[in-house]
N, C-alpha and C positions, 0 to 999 in steps of 0.2 A: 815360979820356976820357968827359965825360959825354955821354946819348943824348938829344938833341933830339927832341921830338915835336911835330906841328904839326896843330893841331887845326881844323878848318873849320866854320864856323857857317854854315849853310844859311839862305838869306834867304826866307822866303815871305812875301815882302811883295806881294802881290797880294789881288784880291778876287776869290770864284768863284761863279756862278751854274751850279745845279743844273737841265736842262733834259730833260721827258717828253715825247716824240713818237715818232711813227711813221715821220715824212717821213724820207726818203733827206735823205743831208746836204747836197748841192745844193739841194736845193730849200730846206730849214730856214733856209741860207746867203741865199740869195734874198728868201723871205719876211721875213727880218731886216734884210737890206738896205734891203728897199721899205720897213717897220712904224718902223725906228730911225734911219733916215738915218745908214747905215754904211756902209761898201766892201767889205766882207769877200771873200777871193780865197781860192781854191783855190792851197795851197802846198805841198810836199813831206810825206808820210805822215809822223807822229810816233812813230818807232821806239825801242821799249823793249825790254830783254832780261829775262825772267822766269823768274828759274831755268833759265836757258839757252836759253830757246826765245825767240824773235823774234816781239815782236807788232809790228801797223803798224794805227794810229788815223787815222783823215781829219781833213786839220787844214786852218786856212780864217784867216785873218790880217788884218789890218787897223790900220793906226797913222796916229792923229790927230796929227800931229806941230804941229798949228796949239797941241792943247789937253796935247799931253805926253800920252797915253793912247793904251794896245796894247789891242784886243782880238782874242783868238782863240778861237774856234770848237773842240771838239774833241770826238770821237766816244768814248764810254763804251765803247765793245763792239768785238768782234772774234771771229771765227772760236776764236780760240784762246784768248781770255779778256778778261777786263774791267781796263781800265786804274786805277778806285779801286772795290776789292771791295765796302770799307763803302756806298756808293753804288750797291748795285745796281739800284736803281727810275731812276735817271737814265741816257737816253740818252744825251744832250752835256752838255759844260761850256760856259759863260764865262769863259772867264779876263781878268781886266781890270788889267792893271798901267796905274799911273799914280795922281794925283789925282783922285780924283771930287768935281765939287763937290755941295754940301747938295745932298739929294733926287735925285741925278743916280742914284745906285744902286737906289733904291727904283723910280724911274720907268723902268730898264731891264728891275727885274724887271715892273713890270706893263705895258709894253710889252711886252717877249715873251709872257708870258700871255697876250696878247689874240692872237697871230698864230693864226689858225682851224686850223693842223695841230698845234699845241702843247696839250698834255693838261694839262698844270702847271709851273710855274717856282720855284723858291724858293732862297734865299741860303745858302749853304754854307760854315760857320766852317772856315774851312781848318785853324786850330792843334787842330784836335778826331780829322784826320785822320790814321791811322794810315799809308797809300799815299801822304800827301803830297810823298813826294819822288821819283813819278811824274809830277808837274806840273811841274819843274824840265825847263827847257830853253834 
């Protein structure tokens, strides 16, 4: 009998902005809110298993469902370790599924840039990431 094997092709089709601050993620959450005209909530910790140990990242949500686009909030660090290693100078991500239209991504990242607890923001080729399939959820 022949053995069937089924192979799964991981989609990252999303966009990811690389986010430097100091702010506690509430308030980063907040100050994004007021700066980009977003909703962003406080949603259930995003729990990943690494080599057996259990990390848990503060995650923060938000969907435009007027314009078809997710974005979520997410915390680089943890007690126990960082969610994308190669990204160690980033505290939070972006992650932005959906359509962005022309200039919508550029004007997020320099929107966040400009929020006064933000040290730097810049765009993060996702297909470059070796951890990329820590952002799958």
């Amino acid at each position: 009998m022949a053995k069937l094997t089924l192979e799964v092709e991981e989609d990252y089709d999303f966009e990811l902005i690389g986010i430097c601050s100091h702010a506690k993620d509430y308030r980063l959450s907040w100050e994004m809110n007021k700066a980009l005209e977003l909703d962003l909530v406080k949603g259930d910790n995003y729990e990943l298993s690494v080599k057996g140990e259990k990390q848990s990242y503060s995650f923060f949500n938000f969907i435009d469902e007027e314009n078809w686009v997710e974005y979520y909030l997410i915390n680089n660090r943890t007690v126990n370790g960082i969610l994308i290693p190669e990204e160690k100078k980033s505290d939070y991500f972006l992650l932005i599924r959906g359509v962005l239209r022309g200039g919508q991504k550029e004007s997020l990242v320099k929107g966040i840039a400009e929020i006064k607890n933000v040290l730097t923001t810049y765009e993060i080729e996702v297909e470059s990431l070796k951890s990329k399939s820590n952002l799958l959820f």
